[in-house]
C-alpha positions as a Markdown table, in Angstrom:
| # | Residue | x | y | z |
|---|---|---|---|---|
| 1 | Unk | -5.2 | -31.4 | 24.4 |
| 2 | Unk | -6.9 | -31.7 | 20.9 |
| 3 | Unk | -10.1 | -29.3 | 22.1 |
| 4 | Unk | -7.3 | -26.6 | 23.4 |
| 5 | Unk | -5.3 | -27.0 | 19.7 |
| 6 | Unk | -9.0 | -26.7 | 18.1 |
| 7 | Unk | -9.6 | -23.6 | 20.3 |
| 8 | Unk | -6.2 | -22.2 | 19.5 |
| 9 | Unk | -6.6 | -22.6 | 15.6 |
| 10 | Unk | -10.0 | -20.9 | 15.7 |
| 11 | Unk | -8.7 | -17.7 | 17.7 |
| 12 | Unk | -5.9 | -17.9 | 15.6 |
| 13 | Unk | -7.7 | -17.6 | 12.2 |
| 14 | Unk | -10.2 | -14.9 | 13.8 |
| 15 | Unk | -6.8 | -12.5 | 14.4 |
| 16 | Unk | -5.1 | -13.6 | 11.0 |
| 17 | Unk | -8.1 | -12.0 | 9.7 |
| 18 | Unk | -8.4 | -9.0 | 12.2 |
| 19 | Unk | -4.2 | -8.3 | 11.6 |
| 20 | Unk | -4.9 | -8.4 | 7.7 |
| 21 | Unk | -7.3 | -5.8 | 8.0 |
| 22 | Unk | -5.9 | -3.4 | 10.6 |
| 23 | Unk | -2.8 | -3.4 | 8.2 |
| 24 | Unk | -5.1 | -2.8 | 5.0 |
| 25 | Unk | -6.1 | 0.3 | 6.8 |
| 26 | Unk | -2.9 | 1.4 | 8.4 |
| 27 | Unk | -1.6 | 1.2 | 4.9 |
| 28 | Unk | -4.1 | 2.5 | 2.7 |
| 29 | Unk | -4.2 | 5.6 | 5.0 |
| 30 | Unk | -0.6 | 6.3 | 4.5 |
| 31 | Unk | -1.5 | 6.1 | 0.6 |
| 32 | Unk | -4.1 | 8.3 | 0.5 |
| 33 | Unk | -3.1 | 10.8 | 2.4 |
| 34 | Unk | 0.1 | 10.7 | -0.1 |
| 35 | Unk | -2.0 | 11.1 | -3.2 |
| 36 | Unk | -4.0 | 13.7 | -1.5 |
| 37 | Unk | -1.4 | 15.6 | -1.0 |
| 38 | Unk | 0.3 | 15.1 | -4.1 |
| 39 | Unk | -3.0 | 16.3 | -5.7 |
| 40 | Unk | -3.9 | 18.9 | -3.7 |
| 41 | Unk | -0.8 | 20.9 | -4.9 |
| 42 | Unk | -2.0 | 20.4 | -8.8 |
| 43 | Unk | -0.8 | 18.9 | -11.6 |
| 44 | Unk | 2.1 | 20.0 | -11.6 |
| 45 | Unk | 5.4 | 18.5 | -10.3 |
| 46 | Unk | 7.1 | 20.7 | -7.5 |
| 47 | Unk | 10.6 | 21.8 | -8.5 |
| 48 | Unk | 12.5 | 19.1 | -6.2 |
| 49 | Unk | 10.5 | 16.4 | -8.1 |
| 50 | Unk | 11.5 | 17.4 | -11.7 |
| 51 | Unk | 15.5 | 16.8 | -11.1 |
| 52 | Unk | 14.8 | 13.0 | -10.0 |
| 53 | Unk | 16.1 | 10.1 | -12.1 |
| 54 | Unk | 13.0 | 7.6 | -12.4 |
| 55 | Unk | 13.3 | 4.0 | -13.6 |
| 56 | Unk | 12.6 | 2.8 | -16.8 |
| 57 | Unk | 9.8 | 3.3 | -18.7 |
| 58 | Unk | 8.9 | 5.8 | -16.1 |
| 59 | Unk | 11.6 | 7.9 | -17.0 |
| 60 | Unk | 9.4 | 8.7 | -20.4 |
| 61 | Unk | 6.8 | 10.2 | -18.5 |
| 62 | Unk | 8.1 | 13.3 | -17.3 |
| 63 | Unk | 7.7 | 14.9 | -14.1 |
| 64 | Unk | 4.3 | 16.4 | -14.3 |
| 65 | Unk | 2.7 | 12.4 | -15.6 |
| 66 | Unk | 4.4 | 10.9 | -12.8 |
| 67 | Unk | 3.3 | 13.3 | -10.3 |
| 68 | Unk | -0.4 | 12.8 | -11.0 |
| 69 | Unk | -0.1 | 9.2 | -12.0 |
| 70 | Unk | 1.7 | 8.5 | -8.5 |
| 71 | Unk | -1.2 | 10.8 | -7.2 |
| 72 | Unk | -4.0 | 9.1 | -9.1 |
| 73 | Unk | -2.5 | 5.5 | -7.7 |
| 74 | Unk | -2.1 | 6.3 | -4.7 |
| 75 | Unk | -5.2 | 7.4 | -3.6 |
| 76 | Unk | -7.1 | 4.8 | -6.3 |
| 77 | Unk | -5.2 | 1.8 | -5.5 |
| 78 | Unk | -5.2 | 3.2 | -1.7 |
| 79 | Unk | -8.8 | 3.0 | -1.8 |
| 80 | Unk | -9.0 | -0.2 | -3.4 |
| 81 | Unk | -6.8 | -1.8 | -0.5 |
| 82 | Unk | -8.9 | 0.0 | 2.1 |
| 83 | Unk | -12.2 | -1.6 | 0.7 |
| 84 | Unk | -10.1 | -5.1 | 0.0 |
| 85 | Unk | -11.5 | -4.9 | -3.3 |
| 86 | Unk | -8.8 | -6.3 | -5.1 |
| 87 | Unk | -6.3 | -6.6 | -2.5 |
| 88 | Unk | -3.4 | -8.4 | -3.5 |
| 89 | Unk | -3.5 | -6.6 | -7.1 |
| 90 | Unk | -3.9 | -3.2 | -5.5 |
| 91 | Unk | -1.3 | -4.5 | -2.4 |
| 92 | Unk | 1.4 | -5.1 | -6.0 |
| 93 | Unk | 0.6 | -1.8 | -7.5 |
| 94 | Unk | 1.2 | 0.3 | -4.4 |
| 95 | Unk | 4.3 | -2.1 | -3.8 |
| 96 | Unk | 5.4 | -0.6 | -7.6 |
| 97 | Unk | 5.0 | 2.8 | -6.3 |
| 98 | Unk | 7.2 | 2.4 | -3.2 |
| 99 | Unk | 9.7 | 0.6 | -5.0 |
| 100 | Unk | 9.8 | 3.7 | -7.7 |
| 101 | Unk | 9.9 | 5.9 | -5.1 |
| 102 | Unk | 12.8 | 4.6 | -3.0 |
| 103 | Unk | 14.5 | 3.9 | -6.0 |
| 104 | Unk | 14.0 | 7.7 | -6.6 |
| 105 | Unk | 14.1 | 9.7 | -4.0 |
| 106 | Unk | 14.6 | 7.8 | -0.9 |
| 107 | Unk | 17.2 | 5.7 | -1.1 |
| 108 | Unk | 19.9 | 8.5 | -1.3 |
| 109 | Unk | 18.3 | 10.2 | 1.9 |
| 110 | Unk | 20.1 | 7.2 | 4.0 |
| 111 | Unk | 18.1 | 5.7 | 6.7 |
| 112 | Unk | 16.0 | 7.8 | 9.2 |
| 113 | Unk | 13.5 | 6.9 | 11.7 |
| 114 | Unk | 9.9 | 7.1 | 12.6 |
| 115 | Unk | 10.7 | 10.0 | 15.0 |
| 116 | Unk | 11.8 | 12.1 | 12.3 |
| 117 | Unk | 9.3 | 11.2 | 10.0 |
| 118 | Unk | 8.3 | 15.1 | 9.8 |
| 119 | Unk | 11.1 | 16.2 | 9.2 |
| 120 | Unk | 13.6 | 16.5 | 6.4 |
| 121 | Unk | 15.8 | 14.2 | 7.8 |
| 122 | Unk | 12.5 | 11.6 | 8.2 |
| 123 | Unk | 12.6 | 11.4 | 4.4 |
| 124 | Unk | 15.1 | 7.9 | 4.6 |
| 125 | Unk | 14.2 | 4.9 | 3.4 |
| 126 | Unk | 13.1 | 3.0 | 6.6 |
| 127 | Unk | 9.4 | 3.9 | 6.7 |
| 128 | Unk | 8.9 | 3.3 | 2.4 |
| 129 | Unk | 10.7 | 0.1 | 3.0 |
| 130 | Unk | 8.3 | -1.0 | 6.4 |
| 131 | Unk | 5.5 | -0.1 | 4.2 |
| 132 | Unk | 6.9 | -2.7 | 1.1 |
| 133 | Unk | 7.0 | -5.2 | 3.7 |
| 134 | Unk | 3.8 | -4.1 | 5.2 |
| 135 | Unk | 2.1 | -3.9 | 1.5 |
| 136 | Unk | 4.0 | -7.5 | 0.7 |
| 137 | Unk | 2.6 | -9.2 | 3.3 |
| 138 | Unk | -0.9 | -8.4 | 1.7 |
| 139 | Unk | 0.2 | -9.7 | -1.9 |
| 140 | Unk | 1.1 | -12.9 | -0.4 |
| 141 | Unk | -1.4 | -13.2 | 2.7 |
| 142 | Unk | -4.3 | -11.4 | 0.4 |
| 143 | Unk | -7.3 | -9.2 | 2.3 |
| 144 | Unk | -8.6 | -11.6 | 4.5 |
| 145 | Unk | -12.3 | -12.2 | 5.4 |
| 146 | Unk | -13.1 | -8.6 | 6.3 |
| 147 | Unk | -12.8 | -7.3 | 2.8 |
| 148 | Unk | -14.8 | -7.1 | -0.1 |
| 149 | Unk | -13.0 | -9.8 | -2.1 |
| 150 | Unk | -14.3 | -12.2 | 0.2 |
| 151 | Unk | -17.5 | -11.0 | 0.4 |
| 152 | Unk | -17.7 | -11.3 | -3.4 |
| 153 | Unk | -16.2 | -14.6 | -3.4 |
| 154 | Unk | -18.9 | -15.8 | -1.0 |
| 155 | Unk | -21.3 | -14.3 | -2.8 |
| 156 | Unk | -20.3 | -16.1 | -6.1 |
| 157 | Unk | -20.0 | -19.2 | -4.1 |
| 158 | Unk | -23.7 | -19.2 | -2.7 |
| 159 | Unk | -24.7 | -18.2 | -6.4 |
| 160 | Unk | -22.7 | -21.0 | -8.1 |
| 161 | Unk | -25.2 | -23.2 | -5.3 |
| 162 | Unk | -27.8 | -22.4 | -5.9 |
């Protein structure tokens, strides 16, 4: 019984770390492609985004600075969770930009579904609010063993041996 719990621990582990980065990716790709495409339009905030209400300090900023600062951290801190550099920090900042985002323009769209994600009616709240819990799961679970925070960490360890 012990060699089958031993056996079962091992696989386990070997997912965990498998599941943390298949979500980094999943993710990240949803990120970049955001910035992208916030980016490729230029610097300047389409008309629908200027009306919004954002959240303190953010509401400061103006439409155009939070259009290319969304833009700029999405793809940057996208990036960063792709690579696992950083993970849980980048994981937090991307959390940030869901939460102002929801808080801005999704909530009041109600709550639509995957199958509509295309669509004006896909612009709900469901999917920002399965990516928090996607991008919360790295914050607390971190980038796991196929990421390069744990090469570095390794790295430093072998250093700090030798």
């Amino acid at each position: 019984m012990n060699s089958l719990h031993s056996l079962s621990a091992k696989v386990s582990a070997k997912i965990q770390d498998l599941g943390l980065l298949t979500l980094r990716i999943i993710v990240a790709q949803e990120f970049l492609l955001a910035g992208y495409t916030k980016l490729s339009g230029g610097l300047t905030a389409p008309e629908w985004f200027s009306g919004l209400q954002f959240p303190f300090p953010l509401q400061y900023l103006g439409a155009n600075l939070n259009w290319v600062a969304a833009g700029i951290g999405e793809i940057v801190l996208g990036l960063a969770l792709l690579l696992g550099l950083f993970g849980r920090l980048a994981a937090l900042g991307l959390l940030y930009i869901t939460f102002v985002a929801v808080y801005t323009v999704h909530f009041d769209l109600g709550w639509a579904g995957w199958n509509q994600i295309e669509t004006d009616a896909g612009l709900g709240f469901k999917v920002p609010l399965l990516l928090g819990f996607m991008l919360f799961t790295i914050v607390t679970q971190g980038s796991g063993k196929y990421s390069l925070d744990s090469s570095l960490a390794r790295n430093k360890s072998q250093a700090q041996q030798a």
